[in-house]
C-alpha positions as CSV (number, residue, x, y, z in Angstrom):
1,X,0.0,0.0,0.0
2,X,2.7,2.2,0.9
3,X,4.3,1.8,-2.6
4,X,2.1,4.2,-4.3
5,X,-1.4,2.9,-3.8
6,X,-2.7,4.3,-1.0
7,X,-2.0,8.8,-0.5
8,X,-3.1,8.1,3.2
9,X,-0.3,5.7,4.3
10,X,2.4,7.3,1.8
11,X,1.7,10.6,4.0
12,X,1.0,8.8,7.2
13,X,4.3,6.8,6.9
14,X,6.0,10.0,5.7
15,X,4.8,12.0,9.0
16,X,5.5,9.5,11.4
17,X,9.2,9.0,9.8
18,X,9.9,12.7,10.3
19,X,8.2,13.4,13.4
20,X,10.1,10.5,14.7
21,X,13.6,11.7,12.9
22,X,12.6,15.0,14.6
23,X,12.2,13.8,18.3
24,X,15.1,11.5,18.2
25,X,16.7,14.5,17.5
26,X,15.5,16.5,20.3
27,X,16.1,13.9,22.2
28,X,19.9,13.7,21.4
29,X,20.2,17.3,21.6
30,X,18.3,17.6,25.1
31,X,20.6,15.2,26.5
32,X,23.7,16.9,25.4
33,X,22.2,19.8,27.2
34,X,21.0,18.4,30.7
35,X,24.7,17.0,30.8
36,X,26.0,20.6,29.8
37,X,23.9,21.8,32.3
38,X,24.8,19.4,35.2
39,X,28.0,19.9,34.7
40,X,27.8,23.6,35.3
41,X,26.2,23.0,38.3
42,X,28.7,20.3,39.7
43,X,31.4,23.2,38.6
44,X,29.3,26.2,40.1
45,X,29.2,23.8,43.0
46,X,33.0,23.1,43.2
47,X,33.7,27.0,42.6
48,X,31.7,27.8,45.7
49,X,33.6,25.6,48.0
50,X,36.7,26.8,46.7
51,X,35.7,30.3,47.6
52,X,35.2,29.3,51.0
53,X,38.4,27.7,51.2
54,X,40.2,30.4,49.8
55,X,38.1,32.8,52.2
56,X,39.6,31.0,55.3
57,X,43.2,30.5,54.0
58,X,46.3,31.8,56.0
59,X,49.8,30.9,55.9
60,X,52.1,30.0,58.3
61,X,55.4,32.0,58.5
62,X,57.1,28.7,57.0
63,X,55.0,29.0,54.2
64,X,52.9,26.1,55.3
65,X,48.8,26.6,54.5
66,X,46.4,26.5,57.1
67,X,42.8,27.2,57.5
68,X,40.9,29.2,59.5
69,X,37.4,27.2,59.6
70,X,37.0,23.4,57.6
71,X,34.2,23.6,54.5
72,X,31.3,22.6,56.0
73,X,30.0,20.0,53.8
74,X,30.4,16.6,56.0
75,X,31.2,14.7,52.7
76,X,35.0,16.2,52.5
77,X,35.2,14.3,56.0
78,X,34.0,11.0,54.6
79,X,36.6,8.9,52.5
80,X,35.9,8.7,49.1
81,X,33.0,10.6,49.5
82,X,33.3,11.9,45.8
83,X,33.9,15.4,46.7
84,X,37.4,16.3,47.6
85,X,39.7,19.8,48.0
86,X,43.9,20.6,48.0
87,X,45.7,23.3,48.8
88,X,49.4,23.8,47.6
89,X,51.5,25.9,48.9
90,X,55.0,26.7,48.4
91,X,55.8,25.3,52.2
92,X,53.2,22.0,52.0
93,X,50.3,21.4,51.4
94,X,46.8,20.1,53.1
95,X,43.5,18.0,51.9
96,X,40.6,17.0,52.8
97,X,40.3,14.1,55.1
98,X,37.8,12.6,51.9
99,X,41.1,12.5,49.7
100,X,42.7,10.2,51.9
101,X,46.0,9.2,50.4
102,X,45.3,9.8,46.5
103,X,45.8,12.2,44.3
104,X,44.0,15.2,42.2
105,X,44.5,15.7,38.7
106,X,47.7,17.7,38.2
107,X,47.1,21.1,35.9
108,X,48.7,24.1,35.9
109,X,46.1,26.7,36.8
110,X,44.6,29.9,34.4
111,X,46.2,33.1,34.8
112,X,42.9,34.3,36.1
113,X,40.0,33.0,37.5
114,X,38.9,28.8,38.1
115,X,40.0,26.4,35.5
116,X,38.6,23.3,34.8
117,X,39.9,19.6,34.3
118,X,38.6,16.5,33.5
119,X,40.9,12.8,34.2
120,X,41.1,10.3,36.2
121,X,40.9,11.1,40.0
122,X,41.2,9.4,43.4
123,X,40.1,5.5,43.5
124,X,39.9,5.6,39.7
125,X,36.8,7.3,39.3
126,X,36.3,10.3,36.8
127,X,36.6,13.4,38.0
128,X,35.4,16.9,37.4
129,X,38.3,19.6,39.0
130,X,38.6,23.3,39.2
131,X,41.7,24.7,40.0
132,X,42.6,28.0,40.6
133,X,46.1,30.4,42.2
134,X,45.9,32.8,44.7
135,X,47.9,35.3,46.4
136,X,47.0,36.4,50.2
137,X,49.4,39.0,50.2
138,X,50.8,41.6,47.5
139,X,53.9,39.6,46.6
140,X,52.9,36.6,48.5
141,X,53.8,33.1,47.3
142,X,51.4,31.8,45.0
143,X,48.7,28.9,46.4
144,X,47.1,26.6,44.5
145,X,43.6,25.5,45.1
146,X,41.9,22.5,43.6
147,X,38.6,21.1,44.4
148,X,37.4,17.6,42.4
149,X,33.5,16.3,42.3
150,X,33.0,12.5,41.3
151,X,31.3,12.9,37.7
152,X,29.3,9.4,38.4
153,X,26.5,11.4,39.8
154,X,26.5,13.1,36.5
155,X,26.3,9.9,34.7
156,X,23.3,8.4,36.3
157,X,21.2,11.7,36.3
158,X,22.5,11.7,32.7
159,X,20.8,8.2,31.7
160,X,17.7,8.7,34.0
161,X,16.9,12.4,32.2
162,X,17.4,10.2,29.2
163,X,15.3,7.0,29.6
164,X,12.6,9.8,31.1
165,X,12.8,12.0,28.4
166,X,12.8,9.2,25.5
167,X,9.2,7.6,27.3
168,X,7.7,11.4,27.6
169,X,9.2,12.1,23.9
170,X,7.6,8.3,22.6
171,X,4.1,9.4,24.0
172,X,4.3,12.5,22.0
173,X,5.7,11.0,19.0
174,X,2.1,9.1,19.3
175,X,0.3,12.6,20.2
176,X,1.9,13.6,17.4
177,X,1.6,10.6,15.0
178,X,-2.6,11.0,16.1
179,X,-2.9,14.0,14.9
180,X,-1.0,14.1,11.8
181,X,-3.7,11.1,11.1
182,X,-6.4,13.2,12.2
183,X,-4.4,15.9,9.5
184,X,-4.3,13.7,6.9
185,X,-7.8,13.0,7.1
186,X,-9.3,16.0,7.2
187,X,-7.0,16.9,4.2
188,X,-8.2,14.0,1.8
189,X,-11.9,14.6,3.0
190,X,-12.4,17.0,-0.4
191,X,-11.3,13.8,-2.4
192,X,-13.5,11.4,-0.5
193,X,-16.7,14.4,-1.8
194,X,-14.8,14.0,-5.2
195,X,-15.2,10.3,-4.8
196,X,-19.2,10.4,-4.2
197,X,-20.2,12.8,-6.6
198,X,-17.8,10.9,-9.2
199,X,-20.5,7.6,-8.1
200,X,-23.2,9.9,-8.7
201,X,-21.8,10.8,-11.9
202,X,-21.4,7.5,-12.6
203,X,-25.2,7.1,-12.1
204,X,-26.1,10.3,-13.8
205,X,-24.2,11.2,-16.7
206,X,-25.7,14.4,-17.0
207,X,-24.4,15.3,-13.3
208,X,-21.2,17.4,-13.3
209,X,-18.8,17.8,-9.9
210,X,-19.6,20.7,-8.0
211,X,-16.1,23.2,-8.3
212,X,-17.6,25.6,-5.6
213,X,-17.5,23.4,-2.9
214,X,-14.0,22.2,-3.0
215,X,-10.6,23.7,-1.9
216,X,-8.6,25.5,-4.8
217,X,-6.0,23.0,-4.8
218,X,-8.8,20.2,-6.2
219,X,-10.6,22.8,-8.5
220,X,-8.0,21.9,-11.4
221,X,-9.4,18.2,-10.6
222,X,-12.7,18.6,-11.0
223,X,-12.7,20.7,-13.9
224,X,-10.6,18.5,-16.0
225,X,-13.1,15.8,-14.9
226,X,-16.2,17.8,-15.6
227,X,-14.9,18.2,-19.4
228,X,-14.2,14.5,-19.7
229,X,-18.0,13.9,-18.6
230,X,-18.8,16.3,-21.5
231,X,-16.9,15.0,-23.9
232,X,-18.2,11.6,-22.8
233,X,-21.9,12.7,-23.1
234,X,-20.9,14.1,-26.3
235,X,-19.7,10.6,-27.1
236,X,-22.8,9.1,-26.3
237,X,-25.2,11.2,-28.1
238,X,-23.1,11.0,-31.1
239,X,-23.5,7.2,-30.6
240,X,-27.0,7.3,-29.5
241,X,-28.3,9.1,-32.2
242,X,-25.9,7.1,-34.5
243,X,-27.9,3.9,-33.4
244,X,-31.0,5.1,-33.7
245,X,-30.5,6.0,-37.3
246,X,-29.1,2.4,-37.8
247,X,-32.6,0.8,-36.0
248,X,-34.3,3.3,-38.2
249,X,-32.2,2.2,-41.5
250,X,-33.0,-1.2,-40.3
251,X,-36.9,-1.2,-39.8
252,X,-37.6,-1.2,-43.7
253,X,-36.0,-3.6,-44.6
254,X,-36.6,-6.3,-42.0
255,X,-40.3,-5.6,-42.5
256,X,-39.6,-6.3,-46.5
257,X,-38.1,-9.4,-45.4
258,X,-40.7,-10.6,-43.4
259,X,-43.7,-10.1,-45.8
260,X,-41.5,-12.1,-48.5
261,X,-40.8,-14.8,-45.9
262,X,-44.8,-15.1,-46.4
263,X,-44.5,-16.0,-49.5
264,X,-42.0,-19.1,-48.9
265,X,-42.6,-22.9,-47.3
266,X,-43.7,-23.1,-44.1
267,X,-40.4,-24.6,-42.7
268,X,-38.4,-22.0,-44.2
269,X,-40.6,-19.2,-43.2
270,X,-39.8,-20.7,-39.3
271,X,-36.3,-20.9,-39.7
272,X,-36.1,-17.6,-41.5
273,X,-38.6,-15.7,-38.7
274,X,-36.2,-17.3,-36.0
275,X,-33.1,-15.5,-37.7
276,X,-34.7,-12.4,-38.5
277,X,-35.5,-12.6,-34.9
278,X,-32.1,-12.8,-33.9
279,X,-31.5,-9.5,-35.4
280,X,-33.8,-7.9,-34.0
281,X,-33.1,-8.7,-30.8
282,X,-29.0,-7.7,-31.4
283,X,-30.5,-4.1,-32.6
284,X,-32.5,-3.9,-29.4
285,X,-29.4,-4.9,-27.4
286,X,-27.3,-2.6,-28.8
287,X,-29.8,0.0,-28.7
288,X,-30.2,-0.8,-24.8
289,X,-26.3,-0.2,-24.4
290,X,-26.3,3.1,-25.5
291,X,-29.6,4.3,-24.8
292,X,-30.0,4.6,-21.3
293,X,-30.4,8.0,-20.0
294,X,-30.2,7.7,-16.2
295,X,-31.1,11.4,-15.0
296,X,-33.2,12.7,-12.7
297,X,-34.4,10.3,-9.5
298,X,-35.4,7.6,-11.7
299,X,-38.5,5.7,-13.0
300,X,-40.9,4.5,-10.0
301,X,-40.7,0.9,-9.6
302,X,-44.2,0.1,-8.0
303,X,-46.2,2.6,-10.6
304,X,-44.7,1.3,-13.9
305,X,-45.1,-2.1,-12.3
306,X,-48.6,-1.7,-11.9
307,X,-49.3,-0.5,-15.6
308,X,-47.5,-3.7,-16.5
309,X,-49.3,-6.2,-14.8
310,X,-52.4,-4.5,-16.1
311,X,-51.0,-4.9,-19.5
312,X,-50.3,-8.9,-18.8
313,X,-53.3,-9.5,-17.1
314,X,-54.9,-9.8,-20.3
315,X,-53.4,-11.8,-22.3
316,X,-53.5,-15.2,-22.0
317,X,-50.4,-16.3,-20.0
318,X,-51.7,-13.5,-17.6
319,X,-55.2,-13.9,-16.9
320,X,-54.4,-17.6,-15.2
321,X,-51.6,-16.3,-12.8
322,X,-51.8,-14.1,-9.7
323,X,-48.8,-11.7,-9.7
324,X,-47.9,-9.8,-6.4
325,X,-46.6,-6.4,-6.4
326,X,-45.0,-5.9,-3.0
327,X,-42.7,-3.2,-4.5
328,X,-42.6,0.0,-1.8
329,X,-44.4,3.2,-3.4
330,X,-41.0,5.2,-3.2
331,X,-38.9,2.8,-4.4
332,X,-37.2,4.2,-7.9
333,X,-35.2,2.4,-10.4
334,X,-32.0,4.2,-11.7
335,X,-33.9,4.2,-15.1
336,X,-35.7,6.4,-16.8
337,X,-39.2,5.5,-18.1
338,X,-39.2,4.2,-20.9
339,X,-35.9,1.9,-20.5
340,X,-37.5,1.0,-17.4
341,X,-40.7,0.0,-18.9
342,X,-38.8,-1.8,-21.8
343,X,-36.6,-3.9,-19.0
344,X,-40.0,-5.1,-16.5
345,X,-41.9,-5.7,-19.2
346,X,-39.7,-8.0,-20.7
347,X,-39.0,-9.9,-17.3
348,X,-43.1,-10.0,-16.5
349,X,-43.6,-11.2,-19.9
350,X,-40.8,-14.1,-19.5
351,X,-42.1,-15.0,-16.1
352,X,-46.0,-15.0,-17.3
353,X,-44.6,-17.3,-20.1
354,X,-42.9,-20.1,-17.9
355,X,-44.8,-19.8,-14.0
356,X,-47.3,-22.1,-13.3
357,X,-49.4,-20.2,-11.0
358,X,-48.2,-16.7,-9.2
359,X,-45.2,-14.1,-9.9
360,X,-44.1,-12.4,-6.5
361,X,-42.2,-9.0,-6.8
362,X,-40.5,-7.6,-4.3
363,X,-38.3,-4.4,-3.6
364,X,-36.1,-2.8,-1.0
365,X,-32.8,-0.5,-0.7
366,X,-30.2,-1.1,2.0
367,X,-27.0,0.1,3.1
368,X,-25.2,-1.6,0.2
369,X,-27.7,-2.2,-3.1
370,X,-31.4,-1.2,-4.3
371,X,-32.6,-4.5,-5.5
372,X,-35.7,-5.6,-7.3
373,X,-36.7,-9.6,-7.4
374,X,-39.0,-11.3,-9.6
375,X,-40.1,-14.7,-8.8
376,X,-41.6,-16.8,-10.3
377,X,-42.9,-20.8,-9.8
378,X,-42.3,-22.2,-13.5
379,X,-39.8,-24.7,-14.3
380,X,-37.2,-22.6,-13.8
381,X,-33.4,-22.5,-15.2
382,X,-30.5,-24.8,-14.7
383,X,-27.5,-23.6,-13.4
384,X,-25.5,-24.1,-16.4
385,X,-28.2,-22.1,-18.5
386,X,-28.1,-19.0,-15.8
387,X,-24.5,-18.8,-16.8
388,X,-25.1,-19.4,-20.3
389,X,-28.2,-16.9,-20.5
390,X,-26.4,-14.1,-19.4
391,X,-22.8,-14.6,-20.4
392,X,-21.0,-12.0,-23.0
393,X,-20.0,-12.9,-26.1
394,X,-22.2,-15.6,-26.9
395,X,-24.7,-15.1,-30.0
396,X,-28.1,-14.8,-28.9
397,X,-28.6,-18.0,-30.7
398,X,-26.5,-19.4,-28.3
399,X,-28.1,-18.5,-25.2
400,X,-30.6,-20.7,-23.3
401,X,-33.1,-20.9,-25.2
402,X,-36.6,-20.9,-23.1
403,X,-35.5,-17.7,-21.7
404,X,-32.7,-16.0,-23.7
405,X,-33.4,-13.0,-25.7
406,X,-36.0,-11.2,-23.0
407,X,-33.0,-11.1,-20.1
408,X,-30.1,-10.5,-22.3
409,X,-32.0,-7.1,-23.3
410,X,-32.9,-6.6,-19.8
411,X,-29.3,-7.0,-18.9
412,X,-27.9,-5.0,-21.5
413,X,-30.0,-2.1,-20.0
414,X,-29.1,-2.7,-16.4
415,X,-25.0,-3.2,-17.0
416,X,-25.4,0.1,-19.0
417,X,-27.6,2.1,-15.9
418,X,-24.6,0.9,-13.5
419,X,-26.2,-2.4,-12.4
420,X,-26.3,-5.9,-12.8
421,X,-28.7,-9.0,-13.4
422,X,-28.7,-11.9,-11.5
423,X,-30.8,-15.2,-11.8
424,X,-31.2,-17.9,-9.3
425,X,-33.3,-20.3,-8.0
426,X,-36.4,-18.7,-6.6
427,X,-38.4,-19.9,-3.1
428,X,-40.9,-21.8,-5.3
429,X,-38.6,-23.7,-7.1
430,X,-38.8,-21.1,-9.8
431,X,-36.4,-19.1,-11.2
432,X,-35.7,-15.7,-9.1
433,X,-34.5,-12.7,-11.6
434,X,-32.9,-10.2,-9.1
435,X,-32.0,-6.7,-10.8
436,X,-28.9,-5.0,-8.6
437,X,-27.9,-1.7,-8.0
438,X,-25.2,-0.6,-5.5
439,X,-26.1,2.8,-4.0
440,X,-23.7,4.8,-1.5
């Protein structure tokens, strides 16, 4: 799908890569800053006690350092406490009891102000140092101050600001992922109106897409669809009237030929009327496939029905059957009249020919179809006739022949109108002709 078929996943997939390139980089870059940031703080921190060192400093007259008051912080008492002070002096020098016996990071210190250094410290752990040089006294001897932090503290807050932030920055990634689907969907909603009214011009030839109603960036769209439906109903009124003239063209002579067939042997005659039936019946076919109009809200179902069974009541296949019109009042075919009236009356006809005692109709719309069902309780048709009846590209003398010619015009009109035919075997034991429609 994502390979080009689908505009919703392609953007989808492509939002959710970058937002996710994006926060991964935030994520990166946040980290590098926390750690900048803690370690300003560890080195702010270190600065101060150096200050306070430095503020109660004195020198012996040998030179050796002393101090006035201790730092107060308990952990420069504890052994390896992590946070550990020098002070060198050109007659000694003194540490914190938390240094023990090892050692500082050796640097020389800035001209002015703290300095810092990163290495190795005491009880191998990494270490964060400022150093600094100071002078009690115009001309004193110069003392050098040095205060180290353990940087492990740095590390864990490090990784728990990370495995923190990369949960907070997953759950918006998802935020974030919702409503770029929510984006995306309320971007292609134009096409999904584009969509339905391109089903109702399916329908409808004559309807057109509406260009005020949709965003600027889709007006090209409908436009260049709207003149492809008029050059299409060009098309078909070229072709229409094109067939029409050939039906025309045709009538004369068909009639000629009949009234000579009168003339000839009675076998012949039959064989001749058969083919010269034929004919006719690929005209009407033809004519059926390119003369639907389907404008307007159709041909009402129940009504032209009703005028039908009127009609067959009184001929003789009629007046011995009951024939049940259950067809709702509103119910309207995607027909117009008169291909509507062409397409019932040549199912009632075929079902008056072959039921043996009542034709049930029936008609509803649901969510998916509008369907219309004949029924009848006649002999019926055998599976392997059903398919043959209505498959393409058989001749019509080919087709089943008890019911042939009647359905394939009815389902030359109903694949033109957007539908489709289907046959099967009805609750009597009859043959049901179900005419389909989807709607939506």
């Amino acid at each position: 799908m994502i390979g080009g078929r689908s505009l919703s996943l392609r953007l989808l997939a492509f939002a959710g890569a970058a937002i996710a390139g994006a926060l991964v980089l935030a994520w990166a870059v946040l980290g590098l800053l926390f750690e900048r940031h803690v370690e300003r703080q560890l080195q702010a921190e270190l600065e101060r006690h150096g200050l306070s060192l430095i503020a109660a400093l004195s020198l012996t007259p040998g030179g050796q350092p002393g101090l006035a008051a201790r730092p107060f912080d308990p952990r420069f008492d504890r052994p390896a406490s992590g946070l550990y002070w020098r002070i060198t002096a050109p007659g000694g020098a003194i540490a914190s009891r938390s240094l023990w016996d090892g050692a500082l990071p050796e640097a020389a210190p800035p001209q002015r102000g703290w300095g810092k250094i990163e290495g190795v410290g005491p009880f191998e752990a990494r270490v964060l140092t400022v150093v600094r040089d100071v002078q009690l006294d115009p001309g004193g001897p110069q003392i050098i101050i040095a205060v180290s932090g353990d940087e492990a503290p740095l590390s864990t807050a490090r990784a728990a600001f990370g495995f923190e932030s990369g949960v907070f920055l997953a759950v918006l990634w998802l935020v974030l992922a919702l409503a770029a689907w929510v984006q995306v969907r309320l971007g292609l909603a134009p096409l999904d109106r584009v969509r339905r009214e391109l089903e109702a011009l399916r329908r409808a030839p004559d309807a057109r897409l509406s260009e005020d109603r949709h965003p600027a960036e889709i007006r090209p769209l409908t436009q260049a669809v709207n003149d492809l439906a008029d050059a299409r109903a060009a098309d078909i009124d070229r072709a229409r009237h094109r067939a029409r003239d050939l039906a025309h063209a045709l009538k004369t002579p068909l009639t000629a030929l009949r009234l000579q067939i009168g003339a000839l042997d009675p076998a012949t005659a039959r064989d001749l009327n058969h083919s010269l039936s034929l004919v006719s019946g690929a005209v009407e076919g033809e004519l059926a496939r390119v003369g639907v109009e389907t404008s307007g809200s159709g041909a009402p179902a129940s009504e032209t029905l009703d005028r039908l069974i009127a009609v067959i009541a009184r001929t003789p296949d009629g007046q011995r059957l009951t024939i049940r019109n259950a067809v709702p009042a509103d119910l309207r075919l995607p027909l117009p009249a008169e291909a509507a009236l062409e397409v019932l009356g040549a199912l009632l006809e075929n079902a008056a020919r072959f039921a043996t005692n009542r034709i049930d109709i029936t008609g509803a719309v649901d969510e998916d179809a509008l369907r219309l069902t004949l029924d009848d309780d006649g002999p019926g048709i055998s599976v392997a006739d059903r398919e043959r009846v209505l498959q393409r590209g058989l001749r019509l003398d080919e087709r089943a022949d008890r019911h042939g010619l009647g359905l394939a015009i009815a389902a030359d009109h109903i694949e033109a109108s957007g539908g489709r035919l289907a046959l099967s075997e009805a609750p009597s034991g009859g043959l049901r002709v179900a005419l389909i429609w989807p709607v939506g």
